[in-house]
C-alpha positions as a Markdown table, in Angstrom:
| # | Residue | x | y | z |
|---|---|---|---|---|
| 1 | Unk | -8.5 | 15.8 | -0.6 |
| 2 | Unk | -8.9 | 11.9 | 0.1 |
| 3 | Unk | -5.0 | 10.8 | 0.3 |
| 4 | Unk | -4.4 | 7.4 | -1.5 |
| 5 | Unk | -3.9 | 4.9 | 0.9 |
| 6 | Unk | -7.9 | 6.1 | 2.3 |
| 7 | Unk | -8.9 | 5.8 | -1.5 |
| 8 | Unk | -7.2 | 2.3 | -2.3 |
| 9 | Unk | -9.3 | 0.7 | 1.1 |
| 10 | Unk | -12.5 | 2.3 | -0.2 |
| 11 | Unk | -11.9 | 0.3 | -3.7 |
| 12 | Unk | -11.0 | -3.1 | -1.8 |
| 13 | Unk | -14.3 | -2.4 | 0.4 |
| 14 | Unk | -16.5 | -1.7 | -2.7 |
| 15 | Unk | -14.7 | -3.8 | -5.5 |
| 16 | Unk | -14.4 | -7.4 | -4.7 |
| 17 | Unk | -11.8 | -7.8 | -8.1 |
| 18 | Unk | -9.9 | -5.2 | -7.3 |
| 19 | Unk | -9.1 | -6.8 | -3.3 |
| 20 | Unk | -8.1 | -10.0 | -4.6 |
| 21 | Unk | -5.9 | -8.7 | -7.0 |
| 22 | Unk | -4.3 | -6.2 | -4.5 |
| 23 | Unk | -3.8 | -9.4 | -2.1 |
| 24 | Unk | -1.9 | -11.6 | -4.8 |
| 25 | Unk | -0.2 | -8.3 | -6.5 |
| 26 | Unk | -0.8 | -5.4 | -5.0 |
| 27 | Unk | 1.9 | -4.0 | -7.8 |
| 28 | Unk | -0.1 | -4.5 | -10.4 |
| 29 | Unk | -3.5 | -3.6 | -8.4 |
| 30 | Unk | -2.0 | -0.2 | -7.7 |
| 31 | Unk | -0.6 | 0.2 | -11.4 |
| 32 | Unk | -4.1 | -1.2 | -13.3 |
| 33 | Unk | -6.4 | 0.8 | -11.0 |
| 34 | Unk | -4.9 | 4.4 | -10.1 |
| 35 | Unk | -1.7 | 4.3 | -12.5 |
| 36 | Unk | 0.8 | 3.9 | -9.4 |
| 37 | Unk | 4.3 | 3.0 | -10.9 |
| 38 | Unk | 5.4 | 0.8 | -7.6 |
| 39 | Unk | 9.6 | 0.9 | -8.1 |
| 40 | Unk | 11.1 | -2.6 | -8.4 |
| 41 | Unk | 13.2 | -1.5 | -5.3 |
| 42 | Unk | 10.0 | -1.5 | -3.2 |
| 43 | Unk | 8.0 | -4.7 | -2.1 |
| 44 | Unk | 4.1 | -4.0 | -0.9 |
| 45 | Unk | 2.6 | -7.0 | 0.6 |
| 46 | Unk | -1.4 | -6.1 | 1.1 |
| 47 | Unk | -2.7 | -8.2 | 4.6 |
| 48 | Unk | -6.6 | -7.8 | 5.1 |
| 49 | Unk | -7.5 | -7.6 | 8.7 |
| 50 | Unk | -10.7 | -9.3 | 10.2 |
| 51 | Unk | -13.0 | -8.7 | 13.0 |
| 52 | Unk | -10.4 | -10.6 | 15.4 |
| 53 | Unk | -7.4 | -10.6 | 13.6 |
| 54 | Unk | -5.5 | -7.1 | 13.5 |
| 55 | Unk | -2.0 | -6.4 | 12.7 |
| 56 | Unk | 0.3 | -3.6 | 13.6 |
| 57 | Unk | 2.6 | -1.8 | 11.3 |
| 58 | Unk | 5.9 | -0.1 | 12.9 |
| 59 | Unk | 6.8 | 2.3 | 9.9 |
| 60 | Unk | 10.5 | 3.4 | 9.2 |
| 61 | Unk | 11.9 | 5.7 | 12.0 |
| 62 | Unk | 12.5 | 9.3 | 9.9 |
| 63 | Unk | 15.8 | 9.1 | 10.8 |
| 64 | Unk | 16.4 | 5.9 | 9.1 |
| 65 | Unk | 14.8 | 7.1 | 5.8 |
| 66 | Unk | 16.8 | 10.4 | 5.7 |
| 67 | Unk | 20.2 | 8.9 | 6.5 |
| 68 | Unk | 19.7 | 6.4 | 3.6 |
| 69 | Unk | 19.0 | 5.8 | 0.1 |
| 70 | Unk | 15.3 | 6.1 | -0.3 |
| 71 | Unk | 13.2 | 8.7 | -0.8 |
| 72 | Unk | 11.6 | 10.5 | 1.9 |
| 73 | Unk | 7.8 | 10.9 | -1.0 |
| 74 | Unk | 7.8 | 7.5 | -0.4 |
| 75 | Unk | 4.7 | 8.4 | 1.6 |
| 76 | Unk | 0.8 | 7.3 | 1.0 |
C-alpha cells in the first residue's frame, strides 16, 4: 500500500492546483484533497525542492516524541 506522504507528492507532480495550494496551505490541501484533519497543534510548512536546491529534514528524535505530549501516529 502507497503510504500518504508517497501519494500527496504524486498529486503535487500531476496536479498543478493541488501544489500551489499545498505550498500556501498545506492544511487545507491535505483536508480538501484526502480528508486529512491536520490538528491546530501542528504546523506543516510544504517547501518544493528544485534541480539545485535540496533541503534536509532532521525529524524528532523518538525519544523526544515519547517523553512528551504528542502522539507517537503522528507519522506519514
Amino acid at each position: 500500500m502507497e503510504t500518504l506522504r508517497a501519494q500527496i507528492i504524486k498529486k503535487a507532480w500531476t496536479d498543478a492546483a493541488f501544489k500551489q495550494q499545498l505550498l500556501s496551505d498545506p492544511k487545507k490541501a491535505l483536508k480538501d484533497e484526502f480528508d486529512v484533519d491536520v490538528p491546530a497543534a501542528y504546523t506543516v510548512t510544504t517547501v518544493e525542492e528544485t534541480p539545485t536546491h535540496y533541503y534536509l529534514v532532521i525529524p524528532p528524535n523518538p525519544e523526544d516524541v515519547a517523553n512528551s505530549n504528542l502522539s507517537p501516529n503522528a507519522v506519514w
